[in-house]
Jmol script that loads the backbone (N, CA, C; Angstrom):
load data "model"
ATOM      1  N   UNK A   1      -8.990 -26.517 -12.260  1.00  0.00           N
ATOM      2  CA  UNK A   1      -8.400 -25.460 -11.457  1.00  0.00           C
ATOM      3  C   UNK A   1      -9.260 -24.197 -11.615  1.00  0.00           C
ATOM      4  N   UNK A   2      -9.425 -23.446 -10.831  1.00  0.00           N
ATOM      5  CA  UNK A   2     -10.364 -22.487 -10.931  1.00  0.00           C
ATOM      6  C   UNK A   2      -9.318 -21.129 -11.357  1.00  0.00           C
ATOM      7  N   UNK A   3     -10.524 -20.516 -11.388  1.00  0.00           N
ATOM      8  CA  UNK A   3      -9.651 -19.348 -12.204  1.00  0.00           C
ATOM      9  C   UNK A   3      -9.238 -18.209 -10.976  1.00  0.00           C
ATOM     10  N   UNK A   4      -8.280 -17.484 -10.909  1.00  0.00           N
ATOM     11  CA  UNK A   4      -7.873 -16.589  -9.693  1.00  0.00           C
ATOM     12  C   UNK A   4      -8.591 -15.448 -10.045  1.00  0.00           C
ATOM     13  N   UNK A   5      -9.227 -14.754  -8.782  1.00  0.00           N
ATOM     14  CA  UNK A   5      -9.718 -13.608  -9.034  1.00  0.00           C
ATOM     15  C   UNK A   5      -8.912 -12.545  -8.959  1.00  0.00           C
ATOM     16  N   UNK A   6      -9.699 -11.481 -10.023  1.00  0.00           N
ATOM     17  CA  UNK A   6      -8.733 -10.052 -10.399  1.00  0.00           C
ATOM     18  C   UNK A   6      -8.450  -9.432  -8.946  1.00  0.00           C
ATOM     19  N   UNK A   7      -9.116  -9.591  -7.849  1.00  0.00           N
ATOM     20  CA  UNK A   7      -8.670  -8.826  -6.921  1.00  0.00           C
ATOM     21  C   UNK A   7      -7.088  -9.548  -6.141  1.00  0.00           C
ATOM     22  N   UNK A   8      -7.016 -10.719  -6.410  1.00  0.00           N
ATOM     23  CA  UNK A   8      -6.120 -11.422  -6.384  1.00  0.00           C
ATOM     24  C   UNK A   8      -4.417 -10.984  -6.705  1.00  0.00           C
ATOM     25  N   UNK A   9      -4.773 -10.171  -8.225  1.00  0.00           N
ATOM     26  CA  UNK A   9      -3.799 -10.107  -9.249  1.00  0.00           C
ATOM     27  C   UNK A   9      -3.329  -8.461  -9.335  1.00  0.00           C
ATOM     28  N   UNK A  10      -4.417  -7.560  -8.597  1.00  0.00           N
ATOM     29  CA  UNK A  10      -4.316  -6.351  -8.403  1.00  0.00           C
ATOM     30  C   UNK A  10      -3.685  -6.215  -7.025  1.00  0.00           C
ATOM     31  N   UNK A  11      -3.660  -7.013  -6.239  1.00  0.00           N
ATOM     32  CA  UNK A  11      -2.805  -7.446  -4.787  1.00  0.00           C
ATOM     33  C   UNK A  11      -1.203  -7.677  -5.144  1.00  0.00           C
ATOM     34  N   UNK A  12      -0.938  -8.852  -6.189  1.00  0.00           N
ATOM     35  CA  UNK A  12       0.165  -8.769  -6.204  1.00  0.00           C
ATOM     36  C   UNK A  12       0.838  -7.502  -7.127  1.00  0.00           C
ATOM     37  N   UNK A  13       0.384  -6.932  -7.832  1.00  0.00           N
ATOM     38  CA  UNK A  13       0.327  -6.000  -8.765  1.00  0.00           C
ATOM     39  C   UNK A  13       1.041  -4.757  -7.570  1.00  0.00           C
ATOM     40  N   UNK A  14       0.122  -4.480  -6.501  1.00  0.00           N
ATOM     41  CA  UNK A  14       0.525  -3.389  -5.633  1.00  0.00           C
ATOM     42  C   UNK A  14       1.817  -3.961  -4.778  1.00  0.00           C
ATOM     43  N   UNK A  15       2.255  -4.879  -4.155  1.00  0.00           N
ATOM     44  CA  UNK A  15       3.043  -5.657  -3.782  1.00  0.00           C
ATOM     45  C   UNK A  15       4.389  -5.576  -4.631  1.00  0.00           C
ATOM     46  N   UNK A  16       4.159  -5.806  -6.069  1.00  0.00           N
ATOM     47  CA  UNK A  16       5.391  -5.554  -6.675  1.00  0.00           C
ATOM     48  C   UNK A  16       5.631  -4.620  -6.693  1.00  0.00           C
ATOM     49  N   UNK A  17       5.071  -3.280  -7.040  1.00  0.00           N
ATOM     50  CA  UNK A  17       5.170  -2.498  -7.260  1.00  0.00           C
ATOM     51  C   UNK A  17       5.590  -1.682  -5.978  1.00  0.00           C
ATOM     52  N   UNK A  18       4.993  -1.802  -4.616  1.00  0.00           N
ATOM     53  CA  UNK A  18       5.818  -1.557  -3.711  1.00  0.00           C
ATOM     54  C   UNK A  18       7.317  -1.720  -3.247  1.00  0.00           C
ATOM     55  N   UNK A  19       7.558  -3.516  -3.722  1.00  0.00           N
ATOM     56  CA  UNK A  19       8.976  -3.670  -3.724  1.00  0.00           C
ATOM     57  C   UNK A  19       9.857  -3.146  -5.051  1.00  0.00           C
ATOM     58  N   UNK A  20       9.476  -2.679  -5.440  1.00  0.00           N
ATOM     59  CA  UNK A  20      10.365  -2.093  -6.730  1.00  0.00           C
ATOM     60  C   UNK A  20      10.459  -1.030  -6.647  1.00  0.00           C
ATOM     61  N   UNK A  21       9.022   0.092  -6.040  1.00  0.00           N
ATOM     62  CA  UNK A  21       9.795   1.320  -5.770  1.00  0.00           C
ATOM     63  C   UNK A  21      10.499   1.524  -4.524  1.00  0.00           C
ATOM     64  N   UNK A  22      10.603   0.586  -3.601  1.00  0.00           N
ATOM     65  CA  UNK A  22      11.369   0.953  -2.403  1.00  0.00           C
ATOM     66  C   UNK A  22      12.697   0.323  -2.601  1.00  0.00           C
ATOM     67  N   UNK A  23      12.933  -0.556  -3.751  1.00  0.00           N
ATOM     68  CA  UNK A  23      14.263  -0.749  -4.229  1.00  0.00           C
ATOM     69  C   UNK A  23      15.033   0.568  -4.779  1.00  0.00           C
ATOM     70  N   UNK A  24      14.406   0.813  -5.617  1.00  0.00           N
ATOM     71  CA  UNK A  24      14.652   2.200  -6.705  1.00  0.00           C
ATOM     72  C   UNK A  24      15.055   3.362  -5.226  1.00  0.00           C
ATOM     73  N   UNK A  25      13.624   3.811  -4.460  1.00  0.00           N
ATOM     74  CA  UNK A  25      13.761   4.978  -3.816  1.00  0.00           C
ATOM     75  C   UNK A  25      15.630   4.375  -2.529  1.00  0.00           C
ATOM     76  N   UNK A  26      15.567   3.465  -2.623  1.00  0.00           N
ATOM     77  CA  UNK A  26      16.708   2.905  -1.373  1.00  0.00           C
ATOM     78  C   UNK A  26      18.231   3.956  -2.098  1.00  0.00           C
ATOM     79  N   UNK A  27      17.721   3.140  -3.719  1.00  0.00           N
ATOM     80  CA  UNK A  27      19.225   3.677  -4.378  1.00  0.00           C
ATOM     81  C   UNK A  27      19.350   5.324  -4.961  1.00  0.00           C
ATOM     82  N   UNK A  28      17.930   5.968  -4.532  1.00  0.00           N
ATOM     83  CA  UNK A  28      18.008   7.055  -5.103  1.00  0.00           C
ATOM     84  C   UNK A  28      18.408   8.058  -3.694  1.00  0.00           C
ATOM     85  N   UNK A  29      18.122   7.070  -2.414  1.00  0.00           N
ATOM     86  CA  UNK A  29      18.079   7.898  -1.037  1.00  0.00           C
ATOM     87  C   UNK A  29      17.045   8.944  -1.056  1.00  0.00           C
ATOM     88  N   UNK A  30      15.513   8.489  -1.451  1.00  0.00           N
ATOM     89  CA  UNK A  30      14.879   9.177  -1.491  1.00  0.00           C
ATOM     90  C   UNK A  30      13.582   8.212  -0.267  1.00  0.00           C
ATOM     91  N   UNK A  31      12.615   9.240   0.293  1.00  0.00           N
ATOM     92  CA  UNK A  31      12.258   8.364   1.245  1.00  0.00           C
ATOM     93  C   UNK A  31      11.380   7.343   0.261  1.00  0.00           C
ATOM     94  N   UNK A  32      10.771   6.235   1.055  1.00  0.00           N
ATOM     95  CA  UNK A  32       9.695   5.561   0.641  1.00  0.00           C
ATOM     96  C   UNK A  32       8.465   5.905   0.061  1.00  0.00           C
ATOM     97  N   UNK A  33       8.201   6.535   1.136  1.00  0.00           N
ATOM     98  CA  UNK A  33       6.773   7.326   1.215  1.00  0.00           C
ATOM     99  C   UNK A  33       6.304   8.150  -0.337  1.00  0.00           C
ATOM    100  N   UNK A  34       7.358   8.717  -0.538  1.00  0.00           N
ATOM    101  CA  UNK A  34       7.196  10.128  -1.994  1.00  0.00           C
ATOM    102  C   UNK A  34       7.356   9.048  -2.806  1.00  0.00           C
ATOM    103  N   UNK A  35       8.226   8.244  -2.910  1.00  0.00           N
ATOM    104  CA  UNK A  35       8.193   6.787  -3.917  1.00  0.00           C
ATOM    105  C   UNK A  35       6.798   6.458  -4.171  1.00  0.00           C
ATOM    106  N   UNK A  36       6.273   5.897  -2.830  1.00  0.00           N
ATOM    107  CA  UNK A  36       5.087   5.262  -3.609  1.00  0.00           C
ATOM    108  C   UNK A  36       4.063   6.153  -4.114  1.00  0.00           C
ATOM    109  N   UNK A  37       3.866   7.696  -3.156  1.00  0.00           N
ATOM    110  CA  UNK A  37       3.292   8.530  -3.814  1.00  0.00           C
ATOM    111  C   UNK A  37       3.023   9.043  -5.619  1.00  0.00           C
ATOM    112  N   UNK A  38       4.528   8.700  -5.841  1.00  0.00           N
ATOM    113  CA  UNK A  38       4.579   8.978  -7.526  1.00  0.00           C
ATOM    114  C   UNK A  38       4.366   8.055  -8.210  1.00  0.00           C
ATOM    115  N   UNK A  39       4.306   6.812  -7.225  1.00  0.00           N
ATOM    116  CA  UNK A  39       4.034   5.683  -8.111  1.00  0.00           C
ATOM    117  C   UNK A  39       2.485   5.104  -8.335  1.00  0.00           C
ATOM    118  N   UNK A  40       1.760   5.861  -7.212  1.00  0.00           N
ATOM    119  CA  UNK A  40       0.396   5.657  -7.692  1.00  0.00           C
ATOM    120  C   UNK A  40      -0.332   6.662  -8.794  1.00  0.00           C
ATOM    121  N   UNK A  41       0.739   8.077  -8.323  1.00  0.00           N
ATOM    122  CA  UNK A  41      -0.127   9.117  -9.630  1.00  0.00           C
ATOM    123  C   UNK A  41       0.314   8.435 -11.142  1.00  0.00           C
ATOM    124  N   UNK A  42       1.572   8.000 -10.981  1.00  0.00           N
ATOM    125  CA  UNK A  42       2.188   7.347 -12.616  1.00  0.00           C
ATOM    126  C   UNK A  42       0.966   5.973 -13.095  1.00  0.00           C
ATOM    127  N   UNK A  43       0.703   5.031 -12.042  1.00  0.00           N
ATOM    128  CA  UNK A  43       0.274   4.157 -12.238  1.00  0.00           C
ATOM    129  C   UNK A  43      -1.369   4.098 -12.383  1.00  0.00           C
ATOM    130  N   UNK A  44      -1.940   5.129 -11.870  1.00  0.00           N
ATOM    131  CA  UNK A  44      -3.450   5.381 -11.388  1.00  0.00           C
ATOM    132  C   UNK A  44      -4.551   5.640 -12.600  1.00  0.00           C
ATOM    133  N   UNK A  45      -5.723   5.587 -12.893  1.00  0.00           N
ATOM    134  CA  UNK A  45      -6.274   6.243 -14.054  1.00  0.00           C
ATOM    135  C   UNK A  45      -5.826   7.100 -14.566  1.00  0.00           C
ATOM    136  N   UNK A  46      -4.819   8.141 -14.190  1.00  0.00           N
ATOM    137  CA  UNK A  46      -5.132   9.463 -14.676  1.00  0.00           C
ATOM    138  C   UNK A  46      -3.772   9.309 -15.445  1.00  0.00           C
ATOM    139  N   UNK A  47      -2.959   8.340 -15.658  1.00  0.00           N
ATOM    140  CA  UNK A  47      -1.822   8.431 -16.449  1.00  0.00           C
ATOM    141  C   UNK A  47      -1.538   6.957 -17.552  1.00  0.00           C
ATOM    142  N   UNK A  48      -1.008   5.841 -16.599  1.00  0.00           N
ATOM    143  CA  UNK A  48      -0.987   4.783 -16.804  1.00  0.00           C
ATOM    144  C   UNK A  48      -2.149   3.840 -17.184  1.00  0.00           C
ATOM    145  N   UNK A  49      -2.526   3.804 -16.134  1.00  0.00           N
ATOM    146  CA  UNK A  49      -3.899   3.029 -16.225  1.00  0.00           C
ATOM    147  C   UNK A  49      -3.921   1.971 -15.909  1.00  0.00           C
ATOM    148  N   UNK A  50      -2.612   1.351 -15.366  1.00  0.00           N
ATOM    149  CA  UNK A  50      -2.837   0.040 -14.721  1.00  0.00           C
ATOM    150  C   UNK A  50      -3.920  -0.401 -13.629  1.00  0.00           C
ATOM    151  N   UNK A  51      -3.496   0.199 -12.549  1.00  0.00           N
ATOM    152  CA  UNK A  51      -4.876   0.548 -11.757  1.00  0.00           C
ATOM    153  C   UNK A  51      -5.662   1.327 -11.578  1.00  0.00           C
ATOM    154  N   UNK A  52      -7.168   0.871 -12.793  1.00  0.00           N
ATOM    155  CA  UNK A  52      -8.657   1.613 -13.301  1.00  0.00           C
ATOM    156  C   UNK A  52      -9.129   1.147 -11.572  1.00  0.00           C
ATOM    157  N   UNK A  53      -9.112   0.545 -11.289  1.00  0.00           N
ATOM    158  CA  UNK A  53     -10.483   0.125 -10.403  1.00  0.00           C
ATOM    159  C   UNK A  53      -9.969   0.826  -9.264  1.00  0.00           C
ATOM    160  N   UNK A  54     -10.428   2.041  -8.536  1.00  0.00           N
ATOM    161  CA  UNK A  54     -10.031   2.827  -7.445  1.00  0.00           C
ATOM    162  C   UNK A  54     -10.607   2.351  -6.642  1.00  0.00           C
ATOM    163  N   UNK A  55     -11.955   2.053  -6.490  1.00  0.00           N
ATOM    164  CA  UNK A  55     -12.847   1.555  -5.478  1.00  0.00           C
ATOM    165  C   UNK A  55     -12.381   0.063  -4.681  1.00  0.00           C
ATOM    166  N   UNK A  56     -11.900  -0.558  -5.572  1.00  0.00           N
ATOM    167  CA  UNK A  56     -11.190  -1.901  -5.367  1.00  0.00           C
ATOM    168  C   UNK A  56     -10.094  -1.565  -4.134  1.00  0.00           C
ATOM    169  N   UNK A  57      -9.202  -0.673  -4.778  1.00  0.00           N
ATOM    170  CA  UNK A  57      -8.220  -0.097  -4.201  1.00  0.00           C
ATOM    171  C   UNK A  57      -8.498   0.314  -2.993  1.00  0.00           C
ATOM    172  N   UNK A  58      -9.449   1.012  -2.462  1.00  0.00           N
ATOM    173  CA  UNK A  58      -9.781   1.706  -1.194  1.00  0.00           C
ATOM    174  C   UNK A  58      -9.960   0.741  -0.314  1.00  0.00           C
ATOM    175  N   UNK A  59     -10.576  -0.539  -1.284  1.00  0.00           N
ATOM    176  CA  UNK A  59     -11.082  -1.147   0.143  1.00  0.00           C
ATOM    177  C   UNK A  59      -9.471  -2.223   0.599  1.00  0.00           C
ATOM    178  N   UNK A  60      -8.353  -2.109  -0.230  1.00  0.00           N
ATOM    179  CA  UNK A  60      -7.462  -2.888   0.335  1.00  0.00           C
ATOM    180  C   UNK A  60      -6.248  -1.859   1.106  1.00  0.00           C
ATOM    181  N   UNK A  61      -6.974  -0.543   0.952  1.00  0.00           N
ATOM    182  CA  UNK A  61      -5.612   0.515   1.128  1.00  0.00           C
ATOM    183  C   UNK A  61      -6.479   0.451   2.829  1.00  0.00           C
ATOM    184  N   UNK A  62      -7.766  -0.152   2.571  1.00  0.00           N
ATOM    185  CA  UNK A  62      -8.420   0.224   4.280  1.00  0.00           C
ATOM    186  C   UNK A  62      -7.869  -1.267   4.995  1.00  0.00           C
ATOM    187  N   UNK A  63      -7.298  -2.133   4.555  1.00  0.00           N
ATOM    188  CA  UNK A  63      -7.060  -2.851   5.240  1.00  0.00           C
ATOM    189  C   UNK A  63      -5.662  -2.828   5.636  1.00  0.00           C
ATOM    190  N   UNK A  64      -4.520  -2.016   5.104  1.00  0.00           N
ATOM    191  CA  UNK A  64      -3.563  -1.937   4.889  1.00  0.00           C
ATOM    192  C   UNK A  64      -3.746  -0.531   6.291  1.00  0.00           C
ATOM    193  N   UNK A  65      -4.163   0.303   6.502  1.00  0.00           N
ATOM    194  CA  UNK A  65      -4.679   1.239   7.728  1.00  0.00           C
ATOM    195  C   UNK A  65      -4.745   0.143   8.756  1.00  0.00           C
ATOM    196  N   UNK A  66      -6.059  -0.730   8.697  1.00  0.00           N
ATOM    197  CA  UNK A  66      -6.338  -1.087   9.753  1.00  0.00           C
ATOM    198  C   UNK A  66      -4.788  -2.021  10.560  1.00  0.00           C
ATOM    199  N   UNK A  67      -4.417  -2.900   9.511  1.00  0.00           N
ATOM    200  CA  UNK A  67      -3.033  -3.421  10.010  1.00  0.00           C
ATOM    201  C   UNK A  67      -2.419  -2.644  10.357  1.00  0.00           C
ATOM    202  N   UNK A  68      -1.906  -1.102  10.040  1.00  0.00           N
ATOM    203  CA  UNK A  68      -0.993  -0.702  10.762  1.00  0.00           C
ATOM    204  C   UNK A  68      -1.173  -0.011  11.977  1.00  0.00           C
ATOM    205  N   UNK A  69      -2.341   0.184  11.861  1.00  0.00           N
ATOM    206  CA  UNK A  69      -3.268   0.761  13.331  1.00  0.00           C
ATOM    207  C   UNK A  69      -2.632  -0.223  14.793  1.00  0.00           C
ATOM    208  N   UNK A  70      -2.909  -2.082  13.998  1.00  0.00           N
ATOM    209  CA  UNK A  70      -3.143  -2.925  14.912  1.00  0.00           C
ATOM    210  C   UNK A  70      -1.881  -2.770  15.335  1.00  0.00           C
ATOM    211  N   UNK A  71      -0.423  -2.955  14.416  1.00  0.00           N
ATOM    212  CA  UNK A  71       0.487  -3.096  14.772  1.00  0.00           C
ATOM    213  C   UNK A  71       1.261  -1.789  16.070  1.00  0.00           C
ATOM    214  N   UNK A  72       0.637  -0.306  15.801  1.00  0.00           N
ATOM    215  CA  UNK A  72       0.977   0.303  16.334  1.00  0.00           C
ATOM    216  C   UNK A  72       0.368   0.009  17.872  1.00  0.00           C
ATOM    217  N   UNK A  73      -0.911  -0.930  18.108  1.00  0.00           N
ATOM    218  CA  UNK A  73      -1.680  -0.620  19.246  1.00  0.00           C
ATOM    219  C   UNK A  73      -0.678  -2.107  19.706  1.00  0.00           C
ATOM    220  N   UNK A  74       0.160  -3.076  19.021  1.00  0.00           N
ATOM    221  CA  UNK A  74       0.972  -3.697  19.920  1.00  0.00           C
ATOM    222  C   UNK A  74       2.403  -3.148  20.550  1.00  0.00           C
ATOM    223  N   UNK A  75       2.846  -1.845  20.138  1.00  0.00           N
ATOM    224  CA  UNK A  75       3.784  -1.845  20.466  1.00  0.00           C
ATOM    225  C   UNK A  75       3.350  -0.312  21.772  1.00  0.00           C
ATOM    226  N   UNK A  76       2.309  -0.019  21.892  1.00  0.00           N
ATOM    227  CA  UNK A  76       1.618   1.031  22.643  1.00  0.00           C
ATOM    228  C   UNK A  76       1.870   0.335  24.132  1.00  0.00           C
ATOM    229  N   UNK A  77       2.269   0.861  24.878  1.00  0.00           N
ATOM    230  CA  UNK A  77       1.855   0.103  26.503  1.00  0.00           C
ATOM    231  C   UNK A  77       0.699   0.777  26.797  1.00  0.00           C
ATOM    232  N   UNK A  78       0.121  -0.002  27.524  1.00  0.00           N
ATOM    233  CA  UNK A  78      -1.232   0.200  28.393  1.00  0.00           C
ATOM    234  C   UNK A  78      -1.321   1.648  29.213  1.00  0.00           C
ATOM    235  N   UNK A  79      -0.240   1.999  29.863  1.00  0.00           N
ATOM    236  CA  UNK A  79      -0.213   3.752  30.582  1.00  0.00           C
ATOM    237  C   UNK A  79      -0.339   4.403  29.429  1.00  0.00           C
ATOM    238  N   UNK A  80       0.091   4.499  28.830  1.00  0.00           N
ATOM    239  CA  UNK A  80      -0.132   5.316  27.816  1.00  0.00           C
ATOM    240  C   UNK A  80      -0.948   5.206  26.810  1.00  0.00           C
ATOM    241  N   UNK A  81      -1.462   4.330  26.711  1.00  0.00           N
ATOM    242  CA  UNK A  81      -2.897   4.050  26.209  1.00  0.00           C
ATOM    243  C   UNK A  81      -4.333   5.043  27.465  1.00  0.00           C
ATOM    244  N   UNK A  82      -3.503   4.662  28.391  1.00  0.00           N
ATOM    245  CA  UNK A  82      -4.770   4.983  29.431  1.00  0.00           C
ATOM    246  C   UNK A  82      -4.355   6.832  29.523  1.00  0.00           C
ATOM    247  N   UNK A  83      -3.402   7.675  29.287  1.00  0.00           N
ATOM    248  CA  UNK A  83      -3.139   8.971  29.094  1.00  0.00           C
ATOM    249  C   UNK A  83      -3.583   9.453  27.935  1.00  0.00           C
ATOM    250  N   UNK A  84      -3.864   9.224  27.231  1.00  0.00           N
ATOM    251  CA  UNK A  84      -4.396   9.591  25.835  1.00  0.00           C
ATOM    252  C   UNK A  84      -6.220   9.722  26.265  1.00  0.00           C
TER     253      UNK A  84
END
end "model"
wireframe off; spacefill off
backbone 0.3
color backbone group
């Protein structure tokens, strides 16, 4: 069996950690957004240290953009694509 790569494990790492603070922020009635905000300064080099590798990070926070880009350009109609 081969061995799973760390970028693998830093995926589910952000994943949990997303569903746990949007559990928490649900019961605190606080939005999402400031949730995960505090949860990357808590978690980031500069405190925690779970996630050292920032660079790693950028390139999955750019794919996490580009999906929501895509998703917004399906729910866009075409006139209004063409008014912009």
């Amino acid at each position: 069996m081969e061995a799973v790569p760390g970028q693998f494990w830093e995926i589910l790492y952000f994943l949990g950690t997303a569903i746990f603070i949007s559990i928490i922020c649900g019961k605190l009635k606080v939005t999402s957004a400031l949730g995960y905000l505090v949860a990357g300064v808590i978690l980031g080099p500069y405190a925690v240290n779970l996630f050292n590798n920032v660079e790693a990070s950028k390139h999955i926070a750019e794919f996490g953009v580009v999906f929501l880009l895509f998703t917004i350009g399906l729910e866009l109609p075409w006139e209004r694509l063409q008014e912009l």
